[in-house]
KEKE-3310 file (N, C-alpha, C; in steps of 0.2 Angstrom, whole numbers, plus 5000, padded with zeros to 4 digits):
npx = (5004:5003:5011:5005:4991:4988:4988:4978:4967:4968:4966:4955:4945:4948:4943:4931:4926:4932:4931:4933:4929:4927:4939:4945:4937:4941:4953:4948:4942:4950:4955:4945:4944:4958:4955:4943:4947:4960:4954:4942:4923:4914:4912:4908:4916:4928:4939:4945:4941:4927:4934:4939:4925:4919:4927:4924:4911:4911:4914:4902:4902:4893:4884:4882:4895:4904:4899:4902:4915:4920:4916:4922:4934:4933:4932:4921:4917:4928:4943:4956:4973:4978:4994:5001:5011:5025:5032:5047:5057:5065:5058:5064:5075:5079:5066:5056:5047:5033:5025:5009:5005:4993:4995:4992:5003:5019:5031:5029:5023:5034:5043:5036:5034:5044:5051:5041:5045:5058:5055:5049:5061:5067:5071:5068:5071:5078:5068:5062:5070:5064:5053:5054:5053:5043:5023:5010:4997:4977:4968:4959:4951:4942:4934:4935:4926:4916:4913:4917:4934:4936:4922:4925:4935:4932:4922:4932:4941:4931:4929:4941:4953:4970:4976:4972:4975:4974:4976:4978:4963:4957:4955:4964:4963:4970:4975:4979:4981:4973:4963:4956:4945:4935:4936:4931:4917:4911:4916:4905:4893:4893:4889:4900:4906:4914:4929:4939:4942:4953:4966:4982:4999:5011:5021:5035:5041:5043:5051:5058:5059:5063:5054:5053:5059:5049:5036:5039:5039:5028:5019:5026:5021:5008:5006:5012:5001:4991:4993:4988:4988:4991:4988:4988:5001:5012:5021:5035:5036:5036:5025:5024:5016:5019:5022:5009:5003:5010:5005)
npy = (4994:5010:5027:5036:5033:5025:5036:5046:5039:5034:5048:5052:5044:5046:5062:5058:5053:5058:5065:5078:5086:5102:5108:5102:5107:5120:5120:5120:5129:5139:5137:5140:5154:5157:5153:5162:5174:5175:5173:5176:5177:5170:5152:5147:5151:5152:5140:5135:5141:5133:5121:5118:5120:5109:5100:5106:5101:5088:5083:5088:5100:5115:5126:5138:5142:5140:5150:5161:5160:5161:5175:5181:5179:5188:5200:5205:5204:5206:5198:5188:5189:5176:5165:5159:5144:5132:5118:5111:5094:5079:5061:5050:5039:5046:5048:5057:5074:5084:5098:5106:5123:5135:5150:5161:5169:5167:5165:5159:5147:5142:5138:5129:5118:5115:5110:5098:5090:5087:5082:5069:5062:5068:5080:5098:5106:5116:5130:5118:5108:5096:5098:5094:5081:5078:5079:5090:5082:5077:5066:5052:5041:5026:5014:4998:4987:4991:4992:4983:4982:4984:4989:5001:5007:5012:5021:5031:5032:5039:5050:5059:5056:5052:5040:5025:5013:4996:5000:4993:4991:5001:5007:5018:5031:5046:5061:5077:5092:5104:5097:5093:5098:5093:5079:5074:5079:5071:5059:5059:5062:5050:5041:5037:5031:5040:5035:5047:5062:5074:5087:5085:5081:5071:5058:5054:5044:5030:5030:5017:5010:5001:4993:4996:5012:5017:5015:5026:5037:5037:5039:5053:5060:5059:5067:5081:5083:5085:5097:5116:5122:5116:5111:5101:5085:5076:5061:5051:5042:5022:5013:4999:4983:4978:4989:4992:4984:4987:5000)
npz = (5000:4995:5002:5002:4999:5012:5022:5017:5019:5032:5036:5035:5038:5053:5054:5051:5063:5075:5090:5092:5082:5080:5080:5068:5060:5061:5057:5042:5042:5038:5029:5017:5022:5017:5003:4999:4999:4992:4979:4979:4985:4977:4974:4959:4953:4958:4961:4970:4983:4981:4980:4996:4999:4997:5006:5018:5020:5017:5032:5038:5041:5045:5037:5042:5047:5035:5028:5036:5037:5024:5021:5028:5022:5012:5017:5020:5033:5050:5053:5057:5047:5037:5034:5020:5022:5018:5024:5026:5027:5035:5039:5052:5047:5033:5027:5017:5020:5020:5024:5024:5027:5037:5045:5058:5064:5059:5065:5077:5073:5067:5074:5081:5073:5070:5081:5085:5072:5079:5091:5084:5079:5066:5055:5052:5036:5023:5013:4998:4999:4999:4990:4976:4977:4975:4966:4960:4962:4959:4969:4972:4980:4980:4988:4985:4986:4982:4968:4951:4943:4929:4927:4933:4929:4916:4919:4924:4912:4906:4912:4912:4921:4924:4929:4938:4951:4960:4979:4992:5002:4992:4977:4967:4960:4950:4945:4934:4945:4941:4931:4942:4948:4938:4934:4946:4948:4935:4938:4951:4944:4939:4944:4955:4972:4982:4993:4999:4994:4985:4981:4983:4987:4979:4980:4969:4967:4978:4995:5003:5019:5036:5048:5060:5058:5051:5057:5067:5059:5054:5067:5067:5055:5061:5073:5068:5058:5069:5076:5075:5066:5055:5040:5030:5028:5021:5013:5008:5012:5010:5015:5023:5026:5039:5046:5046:5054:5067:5071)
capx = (5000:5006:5010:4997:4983:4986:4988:4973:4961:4970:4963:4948:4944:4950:4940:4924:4926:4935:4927:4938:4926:4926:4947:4946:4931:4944:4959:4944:4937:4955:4956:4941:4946:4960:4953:4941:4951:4965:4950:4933:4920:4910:4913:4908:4921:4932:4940:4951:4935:4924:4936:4938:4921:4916:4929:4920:4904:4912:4914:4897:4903:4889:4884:4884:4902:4904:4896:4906:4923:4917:4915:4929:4939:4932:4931:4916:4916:4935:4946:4963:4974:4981:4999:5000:5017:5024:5037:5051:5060:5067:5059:5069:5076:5078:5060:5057:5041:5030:5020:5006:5002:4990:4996:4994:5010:5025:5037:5026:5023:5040:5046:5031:5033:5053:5050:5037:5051:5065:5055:5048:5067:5068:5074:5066:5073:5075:5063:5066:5077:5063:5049:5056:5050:5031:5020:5003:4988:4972:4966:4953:4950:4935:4932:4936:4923:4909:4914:4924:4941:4934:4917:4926:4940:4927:4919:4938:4942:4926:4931:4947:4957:4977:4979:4971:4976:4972:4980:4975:4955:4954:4954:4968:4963:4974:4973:4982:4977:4971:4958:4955:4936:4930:4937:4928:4910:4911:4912:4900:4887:4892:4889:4906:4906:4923:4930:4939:4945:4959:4971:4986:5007:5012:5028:5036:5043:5041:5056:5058:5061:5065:5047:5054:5059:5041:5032:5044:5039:5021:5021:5028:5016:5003:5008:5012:4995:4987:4994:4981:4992:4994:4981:4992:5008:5014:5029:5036:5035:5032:5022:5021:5008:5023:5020:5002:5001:5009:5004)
capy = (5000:5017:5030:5041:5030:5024:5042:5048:5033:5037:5057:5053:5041:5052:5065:5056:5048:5062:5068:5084:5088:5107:5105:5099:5112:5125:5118:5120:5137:5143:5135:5143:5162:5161:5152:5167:5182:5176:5172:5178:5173:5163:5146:5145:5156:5152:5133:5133:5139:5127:5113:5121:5121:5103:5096:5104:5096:5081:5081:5090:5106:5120:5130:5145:5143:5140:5157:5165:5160:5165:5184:5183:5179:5194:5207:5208:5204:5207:5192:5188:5186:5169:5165:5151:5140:5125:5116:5103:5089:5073:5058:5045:5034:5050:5050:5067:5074:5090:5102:5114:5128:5141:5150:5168:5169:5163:5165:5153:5142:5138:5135:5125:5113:5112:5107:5094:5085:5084:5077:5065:5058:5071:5087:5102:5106:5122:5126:5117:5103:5090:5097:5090:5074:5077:5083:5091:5077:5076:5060:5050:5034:5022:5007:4992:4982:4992:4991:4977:4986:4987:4994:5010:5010:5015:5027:5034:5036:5044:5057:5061:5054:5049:5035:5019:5008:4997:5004:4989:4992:5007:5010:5024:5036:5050:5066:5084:5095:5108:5095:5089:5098:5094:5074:5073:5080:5068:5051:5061:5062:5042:5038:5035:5035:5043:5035:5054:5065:5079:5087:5081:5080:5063:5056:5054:5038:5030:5026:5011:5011:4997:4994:5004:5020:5019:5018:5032:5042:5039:5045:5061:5063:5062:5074:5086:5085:5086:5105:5119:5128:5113:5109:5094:5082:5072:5059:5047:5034:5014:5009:4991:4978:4977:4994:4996:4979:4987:5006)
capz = (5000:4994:5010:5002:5001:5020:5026:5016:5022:5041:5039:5032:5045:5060:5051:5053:5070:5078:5094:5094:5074:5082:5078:5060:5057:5061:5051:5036:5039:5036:5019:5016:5023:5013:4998:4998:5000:4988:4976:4978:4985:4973:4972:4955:4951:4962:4961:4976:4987:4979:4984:5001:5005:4997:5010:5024:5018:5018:5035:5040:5046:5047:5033:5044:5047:5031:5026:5040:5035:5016:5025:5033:5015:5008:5019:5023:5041:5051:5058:5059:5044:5038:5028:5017:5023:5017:5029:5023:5031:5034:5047:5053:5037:5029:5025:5014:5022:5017:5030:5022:5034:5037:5051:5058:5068:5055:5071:5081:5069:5065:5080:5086:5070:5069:5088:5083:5068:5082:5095:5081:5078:5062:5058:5046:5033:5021:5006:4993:5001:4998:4987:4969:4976:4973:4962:4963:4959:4962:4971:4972:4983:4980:4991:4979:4988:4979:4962:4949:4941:4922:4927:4937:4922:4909:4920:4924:4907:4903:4917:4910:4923:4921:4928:4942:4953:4966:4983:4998:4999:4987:4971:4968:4953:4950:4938:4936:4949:4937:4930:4949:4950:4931:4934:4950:4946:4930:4942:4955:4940:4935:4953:4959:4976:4983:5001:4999:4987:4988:4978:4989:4982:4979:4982:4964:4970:4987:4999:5009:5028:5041:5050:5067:5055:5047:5061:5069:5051:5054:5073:5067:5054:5065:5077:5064:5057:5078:5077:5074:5060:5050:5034:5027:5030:5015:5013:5003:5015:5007:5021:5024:5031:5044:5048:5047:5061:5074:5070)
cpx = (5004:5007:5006:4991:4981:4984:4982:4967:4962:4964:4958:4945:4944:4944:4931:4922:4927:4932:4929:4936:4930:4934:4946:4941:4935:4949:4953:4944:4944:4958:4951:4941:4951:4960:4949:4944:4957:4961:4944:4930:4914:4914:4913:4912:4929:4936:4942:4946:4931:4925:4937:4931:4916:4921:4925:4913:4905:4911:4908:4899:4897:4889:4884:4891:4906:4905:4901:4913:4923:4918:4921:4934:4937:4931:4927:4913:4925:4937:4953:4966:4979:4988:5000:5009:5017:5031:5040:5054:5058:5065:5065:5069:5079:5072:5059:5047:5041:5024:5017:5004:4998:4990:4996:5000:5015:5029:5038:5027:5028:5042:5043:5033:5041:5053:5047:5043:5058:5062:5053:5056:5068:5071:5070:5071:5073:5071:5068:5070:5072:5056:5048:5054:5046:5030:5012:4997:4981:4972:4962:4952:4943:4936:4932:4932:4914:4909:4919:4929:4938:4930:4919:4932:4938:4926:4926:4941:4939:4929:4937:4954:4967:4977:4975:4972:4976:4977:4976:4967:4953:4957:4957:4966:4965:4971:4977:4977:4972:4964:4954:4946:4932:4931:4931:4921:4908:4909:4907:4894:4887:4889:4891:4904:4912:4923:4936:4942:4947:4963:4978:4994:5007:5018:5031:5040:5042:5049:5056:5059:5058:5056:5049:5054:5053:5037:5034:5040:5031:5016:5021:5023:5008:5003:5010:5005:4989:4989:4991:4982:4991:4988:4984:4999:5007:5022:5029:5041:5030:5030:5020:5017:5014:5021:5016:5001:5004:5011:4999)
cpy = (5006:5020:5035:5038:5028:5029:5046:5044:5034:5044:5056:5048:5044:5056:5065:5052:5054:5067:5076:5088:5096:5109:5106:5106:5120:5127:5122:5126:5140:5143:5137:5149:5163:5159:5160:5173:5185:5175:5172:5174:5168:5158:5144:5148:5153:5143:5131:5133:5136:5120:5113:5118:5113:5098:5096:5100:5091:5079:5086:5095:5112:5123:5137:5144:5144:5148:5161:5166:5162:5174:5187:5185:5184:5197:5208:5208:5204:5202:5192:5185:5180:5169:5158:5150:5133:5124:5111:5101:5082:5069:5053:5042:5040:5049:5056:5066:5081:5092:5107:5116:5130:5145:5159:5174:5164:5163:5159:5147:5139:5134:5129:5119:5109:5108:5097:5087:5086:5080:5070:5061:5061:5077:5092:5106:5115:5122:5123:5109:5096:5092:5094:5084:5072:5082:5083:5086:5079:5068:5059:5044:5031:5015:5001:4987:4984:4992:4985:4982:4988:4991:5003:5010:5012:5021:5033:5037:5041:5052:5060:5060:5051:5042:5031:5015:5006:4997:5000:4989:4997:5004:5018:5028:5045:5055:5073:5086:5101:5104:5092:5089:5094:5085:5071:5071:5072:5062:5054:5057:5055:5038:5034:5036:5035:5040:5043:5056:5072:5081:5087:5081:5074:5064:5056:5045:5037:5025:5024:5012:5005:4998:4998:5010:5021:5018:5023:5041:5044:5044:5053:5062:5064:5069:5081:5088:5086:5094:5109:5122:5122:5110:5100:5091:5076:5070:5054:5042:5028:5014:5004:4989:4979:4983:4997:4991:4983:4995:5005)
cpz = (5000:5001:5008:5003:5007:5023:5024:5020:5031:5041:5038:5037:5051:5060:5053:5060:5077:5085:5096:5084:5074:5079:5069:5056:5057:5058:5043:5035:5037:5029:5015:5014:5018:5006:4992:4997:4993:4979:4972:4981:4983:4972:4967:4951:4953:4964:4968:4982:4987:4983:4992:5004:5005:5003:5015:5023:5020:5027:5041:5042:5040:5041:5035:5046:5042:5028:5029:5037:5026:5016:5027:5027:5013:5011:5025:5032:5042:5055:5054:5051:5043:5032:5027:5019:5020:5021:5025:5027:5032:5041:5045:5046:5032:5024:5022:5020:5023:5022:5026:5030:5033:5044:5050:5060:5065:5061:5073:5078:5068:5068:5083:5080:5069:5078:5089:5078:5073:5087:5091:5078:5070:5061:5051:5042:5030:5015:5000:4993:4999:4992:4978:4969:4974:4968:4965:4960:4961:4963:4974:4975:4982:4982:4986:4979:4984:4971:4957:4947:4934:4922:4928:4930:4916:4911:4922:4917:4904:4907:4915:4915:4921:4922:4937:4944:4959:4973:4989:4994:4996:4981:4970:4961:4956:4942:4940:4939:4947:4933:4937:4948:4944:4931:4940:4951:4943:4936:4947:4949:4937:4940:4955:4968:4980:4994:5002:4991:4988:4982:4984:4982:4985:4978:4974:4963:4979:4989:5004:5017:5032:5046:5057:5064:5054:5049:5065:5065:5054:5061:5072:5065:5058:5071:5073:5061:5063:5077:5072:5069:5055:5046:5032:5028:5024:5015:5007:5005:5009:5012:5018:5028:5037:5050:5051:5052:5065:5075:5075)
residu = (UNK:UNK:UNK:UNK:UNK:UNK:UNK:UNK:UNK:UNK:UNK:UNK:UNK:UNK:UNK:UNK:UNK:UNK:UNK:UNK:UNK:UNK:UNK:UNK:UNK:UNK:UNK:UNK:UNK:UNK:UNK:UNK:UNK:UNK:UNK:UNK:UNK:UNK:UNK:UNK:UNK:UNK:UNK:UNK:UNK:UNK:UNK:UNK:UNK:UNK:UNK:UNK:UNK:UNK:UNK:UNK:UNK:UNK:UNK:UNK:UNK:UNK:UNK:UNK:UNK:UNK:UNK:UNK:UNK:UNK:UNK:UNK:UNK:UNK:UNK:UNK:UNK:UNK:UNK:UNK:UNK:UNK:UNK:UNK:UNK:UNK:UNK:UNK:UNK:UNK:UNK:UNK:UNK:UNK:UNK:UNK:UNK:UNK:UNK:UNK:UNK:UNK:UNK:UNK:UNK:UNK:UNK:UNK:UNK:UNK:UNK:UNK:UNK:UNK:UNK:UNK:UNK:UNK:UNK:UNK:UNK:UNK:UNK:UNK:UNK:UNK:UNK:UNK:UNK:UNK:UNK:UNK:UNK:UNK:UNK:UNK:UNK:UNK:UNK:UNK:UNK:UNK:UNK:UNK:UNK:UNK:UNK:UNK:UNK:UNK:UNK:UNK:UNK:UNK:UNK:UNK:UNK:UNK:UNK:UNK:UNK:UNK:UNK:UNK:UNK:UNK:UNK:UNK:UNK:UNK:UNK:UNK:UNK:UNK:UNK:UNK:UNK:UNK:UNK:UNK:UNK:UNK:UNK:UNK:UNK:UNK:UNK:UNK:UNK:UNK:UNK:UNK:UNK:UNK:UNK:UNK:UNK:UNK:UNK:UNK:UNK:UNK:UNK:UNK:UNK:UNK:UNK:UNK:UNK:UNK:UNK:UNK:UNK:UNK:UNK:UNK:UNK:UNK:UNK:UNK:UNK:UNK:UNK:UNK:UNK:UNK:UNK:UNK:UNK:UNK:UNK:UNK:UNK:UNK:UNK:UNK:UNK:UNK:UNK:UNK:UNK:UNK:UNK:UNK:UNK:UNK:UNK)
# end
């Protein structure tokens, strides 16, 4: 199993179970405020808010909040501003691993997430230092247990997707991030139905690690995605069945 597909099926589970919603509901509105702001806020306009605001859907958050952080991205109500960051650095193994931010205090931030990859047996990195590894995809998971491979590889081609394959219990379909919404829709309207869907960097290759470093890797990423500032944490961890038994 890929370490994107585990690590997507992990959030999107978390996501939905998470008794700490109110958390996750906060991380979103801020991909929303600054969707808006840097954007507009029409959604039909506006792609980056659109996908912003179908996340929070996914995981039931309020349409008043919604609206509010909508306000906030334009003006039209006053709140605090947000600065996009991307963090780099190495876990154990020399794992590469990518931090998106949204943080109001770039000082704090830093400090608090370089803090975070040293207690996790890693270190942060400068820009630049690992993000040549990935690229931007869209990605799509669907449960392999609801459809056969040929059926969804029709409806995938139809959609104009790049490329599928299966990834444990999903079904991985992949596509430039630029066609991400228009790919989407198309299987919505086939009546796909998505265990999540994100535009997310992928690994360009995935590198191995010893079952203690790549549950060491996984540890960190988790604790780096628990911190209030952080939207995303991406690697280009292999995770093994080894790793996933005694995660």
């Amino acid at each position: 199993m890929s370490g994107h597909s585990h690590w997507a099926t992990i959030k999107h589970k978390k996501g939905a179970t998470d008794a700490k919603r109110g958390k996750l509901w906060s991380k979103l509105s801020r991909a929303i405020i600054v969707a808006a702001k840097n954007g507009g806020g029409d959604p039909t306009m506006n792609l980056k808010l659109r996908y912003a605001i179908d996340k929070a859907r996914e995981v039931s958050m309020p349409n008043d909040n919604i609206n509010r952080a909508i306000k906030r991205g334009t003006g039209e109500t006053e709140g605090v501003t947000f600065e996009e960051i991307t963090y780099e650095g190495y876990g154990a193994g020399g794992i590469a691993i990518m931090v998106d931010v949204l943080t109001d205090n770039r000082n704090r931030t830093s400090g608090e997430v370089r803090k975070i990859f040293e207690r996790g047996g890693g270190n942060m990195g400068g820009p630049g230092c690992v993000a040549f590894l990935f690229e931007r995809k869209g990605v799509v998971l669907v449960d392999a247990t609801t459809t056969d491979e040929d059926t969804l590889m029709g409806k995938v081609l139809e959609a104009g997707a790049e490329d599928m394959k299966l990834e444990g219990p999903n079904f991985q379909i992949t596509c430039d991030a630029a066609s991400f919404g228009s790919v989407k829709e198309n299987l919505e309207k086939q009546g796909v139905k998505f265990v999540s869907a994100e535009i997310t960097k992928l690994p360009k290759t995935l590198q191995d690690a010893d079952t203690e470093q790549g549950q060491k890797v996984m540890r960190l990423m988790e604790a780096l995605d628990d911190h209030d500032d952080v939207q995303n944490v991406y690697s280009n961890l292999n995770v093994s069945d080894a790793m996933l038994a005694e995660s």
